[in-house]
N, C-alpha and C positions, 0 to 999 in steps of 0.2 A: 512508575516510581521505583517499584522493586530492582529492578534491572538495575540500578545506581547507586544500590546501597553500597556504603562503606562500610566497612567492621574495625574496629581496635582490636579484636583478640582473635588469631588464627584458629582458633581451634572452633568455635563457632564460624565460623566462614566455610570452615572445612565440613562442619555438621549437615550446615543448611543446602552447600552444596550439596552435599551425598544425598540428601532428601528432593534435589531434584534433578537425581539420574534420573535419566529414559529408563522409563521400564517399556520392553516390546517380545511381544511373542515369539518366541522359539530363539532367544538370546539369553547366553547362559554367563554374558559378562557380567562380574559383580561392580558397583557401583565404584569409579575412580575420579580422582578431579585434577586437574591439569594444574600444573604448579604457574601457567602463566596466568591462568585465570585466580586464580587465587593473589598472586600478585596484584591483581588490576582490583581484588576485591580490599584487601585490608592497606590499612594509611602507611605502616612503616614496613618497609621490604625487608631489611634489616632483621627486625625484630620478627617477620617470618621466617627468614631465615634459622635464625634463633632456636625460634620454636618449632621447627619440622626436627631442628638435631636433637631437641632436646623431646619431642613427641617418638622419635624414631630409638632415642637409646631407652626409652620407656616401656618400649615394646606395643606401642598406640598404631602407630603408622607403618608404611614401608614407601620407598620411593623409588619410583623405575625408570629408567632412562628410553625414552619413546624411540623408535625406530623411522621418525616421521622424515629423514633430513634435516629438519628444527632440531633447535637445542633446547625444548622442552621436554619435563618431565611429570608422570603419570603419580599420585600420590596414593595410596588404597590405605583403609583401615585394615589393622590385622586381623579381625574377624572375616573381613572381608576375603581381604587375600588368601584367609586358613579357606575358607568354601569354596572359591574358585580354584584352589588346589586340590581340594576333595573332588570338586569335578574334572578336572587333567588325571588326577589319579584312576577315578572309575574308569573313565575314557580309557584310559592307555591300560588295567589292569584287562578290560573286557577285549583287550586284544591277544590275550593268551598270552604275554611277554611275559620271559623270566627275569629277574632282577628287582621284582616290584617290592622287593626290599629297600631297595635305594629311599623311596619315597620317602618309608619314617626315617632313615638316616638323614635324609636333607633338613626333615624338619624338624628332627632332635637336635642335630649338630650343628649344621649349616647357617637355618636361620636364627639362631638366637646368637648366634657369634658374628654374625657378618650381616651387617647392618647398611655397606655401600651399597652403589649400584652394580656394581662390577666384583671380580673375586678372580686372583690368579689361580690358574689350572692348578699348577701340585698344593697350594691353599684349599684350592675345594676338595682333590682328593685326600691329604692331610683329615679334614675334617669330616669326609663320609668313610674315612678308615674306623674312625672312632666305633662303628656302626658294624664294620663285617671289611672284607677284600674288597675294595673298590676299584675296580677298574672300567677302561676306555666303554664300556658297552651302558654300564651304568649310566657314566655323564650322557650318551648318547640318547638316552630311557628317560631321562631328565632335560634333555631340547626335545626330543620328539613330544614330552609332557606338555612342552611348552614353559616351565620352571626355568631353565638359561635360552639364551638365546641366542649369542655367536659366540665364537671365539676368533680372536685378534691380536696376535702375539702372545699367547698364554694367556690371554687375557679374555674371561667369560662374562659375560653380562648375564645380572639377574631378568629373571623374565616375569614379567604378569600379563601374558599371554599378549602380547606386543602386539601382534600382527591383529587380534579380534579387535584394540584397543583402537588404533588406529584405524579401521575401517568401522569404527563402532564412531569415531567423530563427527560424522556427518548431520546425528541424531542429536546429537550438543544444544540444548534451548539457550546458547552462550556462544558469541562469537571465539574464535579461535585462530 
């Protein structure tokens, strides 16, 4: 009977989802919910809609465009997302790389002003200027983190570790 439940209000949907990520050993993903599922959970799409932009300019959520092929997208709370960027950060800082500045610039600057999925190139450097000299090595410091994740015509997509996310589907107690 759970499996079928409807919701009226997205932000409980969003809740109860996140309380049943997979949790599995030696997986350092933080809990995300797939924006189709979430659809197929609450009655007006509409009004999820709605409410992701207005959970997202809140500074509640964050929303990332998947790498699946599909046109689905990955939703994380921002506590969440802050953790799973403290863990990219250790990662990449315990690789001796210089520039491990960039980090707090992205996340002083970057994310409380840009809220898409996506972010043009001299927009993101514009914004991690704010921070120190930004250049090519840094953005590179920030995909290798896993934080963006291509580039497409000057054009960067935000990243919540894409590639862990999408190989992390399989364990989904949720068709997809």
């Amino acid at each position: 009977a759970e499996d079928n439940l409807i919701f009226s209000d997205t932000l409980i949907a969003l809740q109860l989802m996140r309380t049943q990520f997979p949790k599995l050993e030696k997986v350092v993903t933080q809990p995300f919910i797939l924006q189709s599922q979430l659809y197929s959970s609450v009655k007006d799409r509409t009004q999820v809609d709605r409410d992701l932009e207005s959970l997202k300019k809140d500074r509640v959520l964050r929303v990332f465009k998947l790498n699946t092929g599909q046109d689905d997208h990955a939703i994380m709370f921002m506590d969440d997302y802050l953790k799973q960027m403290e863990s990219a950060v250790r990662r990449s800082k315990g690789k001796n790389q210089d520039c491990s500045e960039v980090f707090e610039w992205f996340e002083k600057y970057v994310l409380p002003s840009k809220l898409d999925v996506s972010i043009d190139h001299l927009e993101l450097c514009s914004l991690l200027s704010h921070g120190g000299d930004a250049r090519d090595k840094h953005i590179t410091l920030l995909m290798n983190a896993g934080l963006l994740v291509s580039i497409f015509h000057g054009i960067i997509v935000m990243g919540v570790f894409v590639f862990t996310c999408w190989s992390f589907l399989k364990y989904f107690p949720w068709d997809h």
